[in-house]
Backbone as a chain_set.jsonl record, in Angstrom:
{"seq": "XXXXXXXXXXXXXXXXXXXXXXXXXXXXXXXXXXXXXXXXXXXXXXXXXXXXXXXXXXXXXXXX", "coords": {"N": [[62.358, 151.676, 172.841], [62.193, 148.15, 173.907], [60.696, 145.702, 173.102], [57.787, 144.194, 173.344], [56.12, 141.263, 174.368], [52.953, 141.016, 173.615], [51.657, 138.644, 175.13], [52.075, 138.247, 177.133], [50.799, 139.614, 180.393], [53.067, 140.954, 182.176], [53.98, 142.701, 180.623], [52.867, 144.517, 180.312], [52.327, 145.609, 182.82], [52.524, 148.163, 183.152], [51.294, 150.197, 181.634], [49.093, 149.972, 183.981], [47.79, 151.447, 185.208], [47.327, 153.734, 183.104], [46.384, 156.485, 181.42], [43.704, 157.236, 179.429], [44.867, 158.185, 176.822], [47.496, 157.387, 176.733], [46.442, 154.83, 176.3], [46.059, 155.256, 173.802], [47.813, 155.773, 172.121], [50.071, 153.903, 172.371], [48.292, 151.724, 171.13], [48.541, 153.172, 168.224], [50.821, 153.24, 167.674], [51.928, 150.826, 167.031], [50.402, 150.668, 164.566], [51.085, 149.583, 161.774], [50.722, 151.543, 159.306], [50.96, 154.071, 159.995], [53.662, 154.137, 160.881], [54.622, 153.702, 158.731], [54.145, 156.249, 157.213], [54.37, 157.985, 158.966], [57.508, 158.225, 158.831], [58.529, 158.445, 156.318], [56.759, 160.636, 155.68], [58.659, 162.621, 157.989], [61.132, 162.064, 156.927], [60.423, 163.48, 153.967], [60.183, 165.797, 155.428], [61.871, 169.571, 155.357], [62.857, 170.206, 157.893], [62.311, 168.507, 159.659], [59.689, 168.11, 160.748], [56.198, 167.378, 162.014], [53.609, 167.464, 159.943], [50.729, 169.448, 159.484], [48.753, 168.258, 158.16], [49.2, 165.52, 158.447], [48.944, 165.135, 160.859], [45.843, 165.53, 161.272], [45.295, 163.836, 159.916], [45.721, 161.027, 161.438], [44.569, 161.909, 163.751], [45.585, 162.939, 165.8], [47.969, 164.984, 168.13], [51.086, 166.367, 168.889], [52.948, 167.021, 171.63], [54.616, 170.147, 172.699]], "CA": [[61.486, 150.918, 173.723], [62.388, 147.052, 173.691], [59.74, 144.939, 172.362], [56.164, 143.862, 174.318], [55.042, 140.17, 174.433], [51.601, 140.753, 174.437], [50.345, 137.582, 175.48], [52.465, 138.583, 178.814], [50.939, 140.152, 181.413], [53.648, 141.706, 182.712], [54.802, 143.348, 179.527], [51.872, 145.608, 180.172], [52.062, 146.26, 184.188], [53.006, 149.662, 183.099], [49.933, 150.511, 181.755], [47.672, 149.17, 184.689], [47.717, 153.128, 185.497], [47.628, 154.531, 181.938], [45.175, 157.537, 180.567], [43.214, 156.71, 177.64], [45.637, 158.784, 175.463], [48.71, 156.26, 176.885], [46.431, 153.167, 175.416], [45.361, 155.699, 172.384], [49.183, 155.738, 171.675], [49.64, 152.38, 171.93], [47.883, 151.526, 169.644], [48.779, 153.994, 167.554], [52.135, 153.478, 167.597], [52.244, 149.758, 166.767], [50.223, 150.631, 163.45], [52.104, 150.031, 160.152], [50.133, 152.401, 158.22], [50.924, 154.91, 160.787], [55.057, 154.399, 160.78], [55.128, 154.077, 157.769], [53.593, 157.204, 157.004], [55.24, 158.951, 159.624], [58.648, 157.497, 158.452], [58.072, 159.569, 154.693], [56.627, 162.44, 156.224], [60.088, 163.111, 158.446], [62.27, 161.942, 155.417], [60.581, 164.5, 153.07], [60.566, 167.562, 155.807], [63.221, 169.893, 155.21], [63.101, 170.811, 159.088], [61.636, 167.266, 160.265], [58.496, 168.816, 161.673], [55.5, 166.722, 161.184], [52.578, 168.51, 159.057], [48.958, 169.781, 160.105], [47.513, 167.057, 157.507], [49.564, 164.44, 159.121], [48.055, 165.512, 162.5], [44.458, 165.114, 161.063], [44.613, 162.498, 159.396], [45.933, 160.28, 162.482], [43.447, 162.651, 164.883], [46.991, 163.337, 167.368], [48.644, 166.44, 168.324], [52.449, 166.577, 169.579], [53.665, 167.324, 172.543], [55.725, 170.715, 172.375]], "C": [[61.612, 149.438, 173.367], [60.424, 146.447, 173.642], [58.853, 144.064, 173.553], [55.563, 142.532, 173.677], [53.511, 140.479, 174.717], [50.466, 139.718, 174.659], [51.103, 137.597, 177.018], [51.769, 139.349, 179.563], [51.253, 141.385, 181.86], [54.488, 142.539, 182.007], [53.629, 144.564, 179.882], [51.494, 146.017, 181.656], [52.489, 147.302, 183.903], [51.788, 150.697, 182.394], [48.538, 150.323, 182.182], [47.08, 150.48, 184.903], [47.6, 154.152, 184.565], [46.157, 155.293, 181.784], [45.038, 156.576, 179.193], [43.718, 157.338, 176.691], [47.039, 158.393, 175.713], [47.905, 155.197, 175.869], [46.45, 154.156, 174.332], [47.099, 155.962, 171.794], [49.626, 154.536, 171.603], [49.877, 151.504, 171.126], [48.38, 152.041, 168.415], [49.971, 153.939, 166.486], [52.496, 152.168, 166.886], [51.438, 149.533, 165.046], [50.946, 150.866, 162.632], [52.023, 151.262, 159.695], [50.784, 153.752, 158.705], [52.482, 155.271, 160.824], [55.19, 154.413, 159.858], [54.97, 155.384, 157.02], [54.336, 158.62, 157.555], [57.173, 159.066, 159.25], [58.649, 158.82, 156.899], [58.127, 160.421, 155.253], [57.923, 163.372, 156.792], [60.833, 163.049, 157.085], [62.019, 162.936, 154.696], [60.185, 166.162, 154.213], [61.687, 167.914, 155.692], [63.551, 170.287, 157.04], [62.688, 169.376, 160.15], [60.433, 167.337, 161.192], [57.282, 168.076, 161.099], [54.433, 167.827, 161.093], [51.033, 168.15, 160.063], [48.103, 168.487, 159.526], [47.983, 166.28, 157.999], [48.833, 163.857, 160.792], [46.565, 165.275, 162.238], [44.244, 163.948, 160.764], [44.555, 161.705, 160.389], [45.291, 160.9, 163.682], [44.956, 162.901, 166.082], [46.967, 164.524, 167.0], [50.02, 166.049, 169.142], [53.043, 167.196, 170.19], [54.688, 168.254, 172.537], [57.042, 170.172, 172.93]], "O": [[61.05, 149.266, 172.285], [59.368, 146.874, 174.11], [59.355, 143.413, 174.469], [54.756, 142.539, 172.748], [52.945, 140.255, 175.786], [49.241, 139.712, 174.537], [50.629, 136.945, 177.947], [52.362, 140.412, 179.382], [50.584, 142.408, 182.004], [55.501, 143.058, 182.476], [53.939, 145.673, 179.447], [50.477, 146.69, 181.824], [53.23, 147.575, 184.848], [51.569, 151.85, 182.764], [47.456, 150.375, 181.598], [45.862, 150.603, 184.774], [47.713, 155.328, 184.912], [45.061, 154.772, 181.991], [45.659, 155.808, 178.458], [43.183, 157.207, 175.591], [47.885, 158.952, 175.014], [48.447, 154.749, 174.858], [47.255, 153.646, 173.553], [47.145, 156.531, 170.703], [49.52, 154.045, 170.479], [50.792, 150.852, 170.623], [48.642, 151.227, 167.53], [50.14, 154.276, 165.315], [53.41, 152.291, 166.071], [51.716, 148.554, 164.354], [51.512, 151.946, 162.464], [52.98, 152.034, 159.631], [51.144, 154.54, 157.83], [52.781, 156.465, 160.809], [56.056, 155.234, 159.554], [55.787, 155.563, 156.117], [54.689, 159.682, 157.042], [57.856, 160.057, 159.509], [58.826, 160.034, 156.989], [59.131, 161.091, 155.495], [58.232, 164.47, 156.33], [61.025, 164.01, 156.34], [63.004, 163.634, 154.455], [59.989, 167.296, 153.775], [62.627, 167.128, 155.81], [64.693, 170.68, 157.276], [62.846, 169.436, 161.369], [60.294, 166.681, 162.225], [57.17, 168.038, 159.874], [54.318, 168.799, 161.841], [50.56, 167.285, 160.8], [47.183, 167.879, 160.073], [47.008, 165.675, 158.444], [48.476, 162.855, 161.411], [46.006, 164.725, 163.187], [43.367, 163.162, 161.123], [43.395, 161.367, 160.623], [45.527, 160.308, 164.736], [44.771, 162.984, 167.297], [46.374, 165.103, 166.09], [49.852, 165.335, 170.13], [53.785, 168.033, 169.676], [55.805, 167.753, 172.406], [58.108, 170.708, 172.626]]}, "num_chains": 1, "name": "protein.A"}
């Protein structure tokens, strides 16, 4: 996904139409704590499947 000026506008006409679990991603997604976290977690699965505590802690669920 190329990179979002957000003091544009029109970097964000794509979520004029978004569910509140588009912004709740988002957000989500642009947190450090959150890639970096997720970043580890893949690296140490042996199957790259992210974990149940990973899923709590960050309150998501993934899309089969």
């Amino acid at each position: 996904m190329p990179e979002l000026d957000w003091r544009s506008p029109d970097s964000y006409k794509s979520l004029q139409d978004a569910e509140i679990t588009d912004i709740a991603w988002e957000c989500l997604r642009r947190n450090a704590d959150y890639r970096r976290e997720y970043e580890v977690m893949i690296a140490n699965s042996p199957n790259g499947e992210v974990t149940d505590e990973f899923r709590r802690k960050w309150g998501i669920c993934f899309r089969p």
